[in-house]
C-alpha positions, 0 to 999 in steps of 0.5 A: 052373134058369135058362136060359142066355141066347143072344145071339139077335137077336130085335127087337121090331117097333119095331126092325123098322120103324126098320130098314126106315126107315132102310133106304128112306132110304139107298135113296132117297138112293142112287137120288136120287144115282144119278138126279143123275148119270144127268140129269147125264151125259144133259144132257152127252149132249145137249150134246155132240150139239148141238154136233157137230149145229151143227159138222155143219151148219157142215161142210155150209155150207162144203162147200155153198159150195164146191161152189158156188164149184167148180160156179161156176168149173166153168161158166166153164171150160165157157163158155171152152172154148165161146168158144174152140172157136166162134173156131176153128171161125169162123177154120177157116170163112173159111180154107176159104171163102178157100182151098178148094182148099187146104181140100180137099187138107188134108183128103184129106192129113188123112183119107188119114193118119188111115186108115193110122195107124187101119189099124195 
């Protein structure tokens, strides 16, 4: 009697080692492509993060020299205000060395007001 032949896949293992040729080299070009991408996407990374670092830097330059700029102004005001406060303490000197009298009663006057408004 003969035997009905099934379609089972039995191969050979020449078959065998074809296949699994074919499959490393489609393993291979996947994890080559894959690669590719994956050092494309860090060199836009890298790239990225050098530019914001130099915009970051550049940030800090313009607020570095603002500060200055402000710090700068900020010490002028201050020698004006010193300029300004020695010439009324100079014009206050000779007023009482011209007018004592009149020195000592403004300041009674001054300091005899000062306390009822504080005593409130």
């Amino acid at each position: 009697m003969n035997e009905p032949t099934s379609p089972t896949t039995t191969s050979s293992p020449d078959a065998i080692d074809a296949g699994a040729a074919r499959f490393k080299a489609a393993t291979s070009t996947a994890v080559a492509g894959a690669k590719e991408a994956v050092e494309h996407a860090a060199d836009r990374v890298e790239a990225g993060l050098h530019t914001a670092t130099d915009k970051v830097a550049a940030g800090a330059h313009r607020a570095g020299a603002k500060l200055d700029a402000a710090s700068e102004r900020g010490r002028a005001a201050v020698d004006a205000t010193r300029e300004h406060a020695d010439q009324w303490l100079d014009e206050v000197r000779d007023y009482v060395r011209d007018k004592p009298v009149q020195s000592v009663a403004i300041a009674l006057g001054a300091g005899w007001l000062l306390a009822r408004l504080l005593r409130r």
